[in-house]
N, C-alpha and C positions, 0 to 999 in steps of 0.2 A: 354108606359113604364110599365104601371099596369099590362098589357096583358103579357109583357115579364117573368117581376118578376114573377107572378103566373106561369108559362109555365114552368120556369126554374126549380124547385122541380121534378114538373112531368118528365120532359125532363133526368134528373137525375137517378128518380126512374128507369124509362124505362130503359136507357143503363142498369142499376146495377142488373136487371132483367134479361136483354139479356145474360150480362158476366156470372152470378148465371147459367142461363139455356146452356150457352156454355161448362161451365167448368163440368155441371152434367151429358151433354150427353160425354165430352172428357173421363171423370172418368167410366160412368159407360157399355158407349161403346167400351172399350178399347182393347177388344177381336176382333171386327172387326176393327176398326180407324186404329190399329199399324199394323197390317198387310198389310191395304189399304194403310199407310201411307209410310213402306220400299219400293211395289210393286210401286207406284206412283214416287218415285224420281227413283228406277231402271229403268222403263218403258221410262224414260225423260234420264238416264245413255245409254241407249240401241237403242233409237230413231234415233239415225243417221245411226246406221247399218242395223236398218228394212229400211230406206228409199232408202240406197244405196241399197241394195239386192232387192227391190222393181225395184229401176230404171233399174236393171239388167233384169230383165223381171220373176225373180220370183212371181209368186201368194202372195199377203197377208199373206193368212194361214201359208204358207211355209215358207216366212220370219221371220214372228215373231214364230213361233216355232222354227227355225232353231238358231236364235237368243238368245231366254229363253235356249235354251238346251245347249249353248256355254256357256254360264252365269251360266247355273246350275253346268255345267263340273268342270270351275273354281274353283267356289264355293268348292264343294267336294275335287279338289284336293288339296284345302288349308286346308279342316276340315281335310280330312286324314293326312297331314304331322302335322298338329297341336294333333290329335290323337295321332299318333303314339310316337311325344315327349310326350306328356303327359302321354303313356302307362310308355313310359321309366322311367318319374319323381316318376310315381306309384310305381314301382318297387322300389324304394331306399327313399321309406317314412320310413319306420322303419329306417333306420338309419340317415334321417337327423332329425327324432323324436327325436334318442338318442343324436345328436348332439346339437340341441335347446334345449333340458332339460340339459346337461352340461352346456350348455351358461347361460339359467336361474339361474343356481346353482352357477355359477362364479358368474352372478349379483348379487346375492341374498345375499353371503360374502360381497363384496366392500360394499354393500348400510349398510351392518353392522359393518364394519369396520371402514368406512366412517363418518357415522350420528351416529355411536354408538346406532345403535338400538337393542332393544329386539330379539335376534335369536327365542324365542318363539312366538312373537308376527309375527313377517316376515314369519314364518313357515307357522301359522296356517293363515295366510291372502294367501300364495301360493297354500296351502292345499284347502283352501275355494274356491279359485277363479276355483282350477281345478276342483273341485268337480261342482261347476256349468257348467263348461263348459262342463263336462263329461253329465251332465243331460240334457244339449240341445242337445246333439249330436242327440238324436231322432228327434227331430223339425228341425235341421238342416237338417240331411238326407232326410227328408218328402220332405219337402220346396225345395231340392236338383232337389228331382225325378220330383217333380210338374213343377219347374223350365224347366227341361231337356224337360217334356210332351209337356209343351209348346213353346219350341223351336223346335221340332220334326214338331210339329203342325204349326209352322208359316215358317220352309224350306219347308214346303208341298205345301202350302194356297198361300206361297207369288208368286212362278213360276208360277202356274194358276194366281193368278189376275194379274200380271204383262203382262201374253200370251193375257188375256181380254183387256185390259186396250189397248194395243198395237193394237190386230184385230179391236176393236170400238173404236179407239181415235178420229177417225171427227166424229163420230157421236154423243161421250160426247161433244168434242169442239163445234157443232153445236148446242145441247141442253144447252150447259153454254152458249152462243151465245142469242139464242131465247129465252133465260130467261128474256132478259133486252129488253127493249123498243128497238123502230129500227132506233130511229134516237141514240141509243150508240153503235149500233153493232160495228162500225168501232173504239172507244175508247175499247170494250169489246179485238177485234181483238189483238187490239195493247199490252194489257195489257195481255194479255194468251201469245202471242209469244215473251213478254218480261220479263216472267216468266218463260216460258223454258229456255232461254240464260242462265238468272243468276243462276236457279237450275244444269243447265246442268256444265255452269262452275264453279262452286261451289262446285260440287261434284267430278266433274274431277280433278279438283285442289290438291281437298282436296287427291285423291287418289293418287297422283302421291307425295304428300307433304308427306302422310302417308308411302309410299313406302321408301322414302328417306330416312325418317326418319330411318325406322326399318333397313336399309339396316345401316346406322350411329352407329348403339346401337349394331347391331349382330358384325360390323367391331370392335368395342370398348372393346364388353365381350369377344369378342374371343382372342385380345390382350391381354387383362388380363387375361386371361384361369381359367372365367369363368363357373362353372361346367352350361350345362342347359343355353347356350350364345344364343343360335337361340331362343329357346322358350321364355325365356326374353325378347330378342329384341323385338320379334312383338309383343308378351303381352303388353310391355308396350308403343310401337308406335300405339296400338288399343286403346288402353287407354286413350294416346294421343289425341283424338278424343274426350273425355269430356274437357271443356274448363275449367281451373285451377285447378278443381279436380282430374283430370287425372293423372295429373303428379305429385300432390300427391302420390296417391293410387300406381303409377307405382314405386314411390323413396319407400314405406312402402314395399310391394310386393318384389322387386328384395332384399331389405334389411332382409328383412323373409328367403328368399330363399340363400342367397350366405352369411346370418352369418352361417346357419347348413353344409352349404359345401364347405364354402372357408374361405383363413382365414382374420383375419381385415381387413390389407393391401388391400387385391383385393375388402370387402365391401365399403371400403373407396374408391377407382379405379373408382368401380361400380357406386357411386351414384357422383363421378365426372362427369363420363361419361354421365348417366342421364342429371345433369345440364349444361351441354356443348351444348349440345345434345338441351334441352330443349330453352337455349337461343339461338341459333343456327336457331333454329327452328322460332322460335317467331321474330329473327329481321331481318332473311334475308329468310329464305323459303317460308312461310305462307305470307311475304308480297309479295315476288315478284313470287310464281306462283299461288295463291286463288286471290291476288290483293286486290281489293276494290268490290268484290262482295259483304261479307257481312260489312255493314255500321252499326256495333252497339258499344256501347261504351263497357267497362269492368262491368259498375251495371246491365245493361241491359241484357248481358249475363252471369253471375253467374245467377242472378233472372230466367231468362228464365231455364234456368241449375236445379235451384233448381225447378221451379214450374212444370219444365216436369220428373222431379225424383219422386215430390209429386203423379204425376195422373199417368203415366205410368212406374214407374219405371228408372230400366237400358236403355231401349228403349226409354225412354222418354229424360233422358239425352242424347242421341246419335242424338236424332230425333229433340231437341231443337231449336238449334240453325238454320239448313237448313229450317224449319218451320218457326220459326219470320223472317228469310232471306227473304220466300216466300212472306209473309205478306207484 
């Protein structure tokens, strides 16, 4: 028992060592990890059609490039349609400028009509806050492009690793294999191909949930005529995809956008349709086609949420939860 008690501090140190040294290389390897980590679950997204095209009597090489380039295709043709609404929203920023600074200027009466506040003191606290904002817009912008570099940078990076990862998948499988003593190989086996199942349906789930969804939100804002109803929807059915904070950020966001272009009524419609949309989603989609793939409770996943927003960012929010899933 002396033996234990002594063991048990150190036993302690060590793990708190290990997590310290996990969490330093997650942080400060993040330039390759998030890259390795999107291309890793596509590679497991994409696995079944290298294998079919394989059984077909294509070569390797050919399938899995055949495969990346269908996925990359995709890809594109969603950033283009997604472009090209966004060119259009660019287009009509000066006037939903001028229609959010009249909205502010309505608030900015009521709140002194209201509370009987000082019109000087309301003034110079609007005046003040825009004057900040106007002085970030330089850091913003920065921050914008560096942003963009690095998304330019990881549609590049993740096609190649994802074509790797596909051409040498038994021969990674065989080196995680041969890593572990030989009397586990057959536990190692079991535990790789029962982490594809769940990554695989998990993600598929998740895509066909997320489709659903946006196809719910475009049908909703186009009823209510919506200025900007497509681009909405799937904004915020991507959004959808961070877990409770999503569907925040998507009610703030569609509410930003449809006070400077629509009027009350349809903002009110708007973030109806959101929480319809939302519990909708949460009691009958998300159970019955993700299932019970992932087993975590609501702390578990905020916490996961917020600790992959701490190290990775937005990326890290996204990549959360399919990650402790994996775990």
């Amino acid at each position: 028992m002396a033996f234990i008690r002594s063991s048990t501090p150190a036993k302690l140190a060590y793990t708190l060592h290990i997590l310290l040294l996990i969490i330093f290389l997650l942080y400060f390897g993040q330039a390759v990890l998030i890259p390795l980590a999107f291309s890793l679950f596509i590679a497991v997204l994409i696995l079944p059609a290298c294998n079919f095209f394989e059984r077909q009597g294509f070569p390797r090489l050919f399938a899995c490039l055949f495969c990346v380039i269908l996925g990359l295709l995709a890809f594109v043709m969603l950033a283009y349609y997604l472009s090209s609404q966004i060119i259009s929203f660019k287009s009509d920023l000066p006037a939903i400028a001028r229609n959010l600074t009249n909205w502010l200027y309505d608030l900015q009466k009521y709140f002194v009509k209201r509370l009987h506040l000082d019109p000087a003191n309301v003034q110079n606290f609007v005046d003040t806050t825009t004057n900040e904002i106007i002085a970030n817009t330089s850091v913003f912008v920065s921050t914008t492009f560096l942003t963009l570099g690095r998304v330019i940078f990881f549609v590049i990076i993740i096609p190649v690793y994802t074509f790797l990862i596909l051409l040498y998948r038994r021969l990674i499988t065989e080196f995680i294999i041969t890593s572990f003593q030989t009397e586990h190989h057959d536990v190692v086996k079991g535990i790789i191909q029962k982490t594809r199942c769940v990554v695989k349906g998990y993600i598929v789930g998740l895509f066909i949930e997320t489709v659903i969804v946006a196809v719910l939100m475009c049908v909703g804002f186009l009823i209510l005529g919506v200025k900007y109803a497509i681009l909405l929807g799937i904004v915020s059915a991507l959004l959808k995809l961070i877990p409770y904070l999503g569907i925040v950020t998507a009610c703030l966001f569609t509410m930003l956008i449809t006070l400077s272009t629509n009027s009350p009524a349809t903002v009110t419609g708007a973030l109806i349709v959101l929480l319809v949309v939302h519990l909708i989603d949460g009691n009958f989609l998300f159970p019955a086609i993700v299932g019970s793939k992932v087993k975590m409770n609501a702390l578990a996943t905020i916490v996961g949420v917020v600790i992959g927003n701490a190290l990775w960012g937005i990326a890290g929010m996204f990549l959360a939860i399919p990650l402790i899933a994996t775990l």
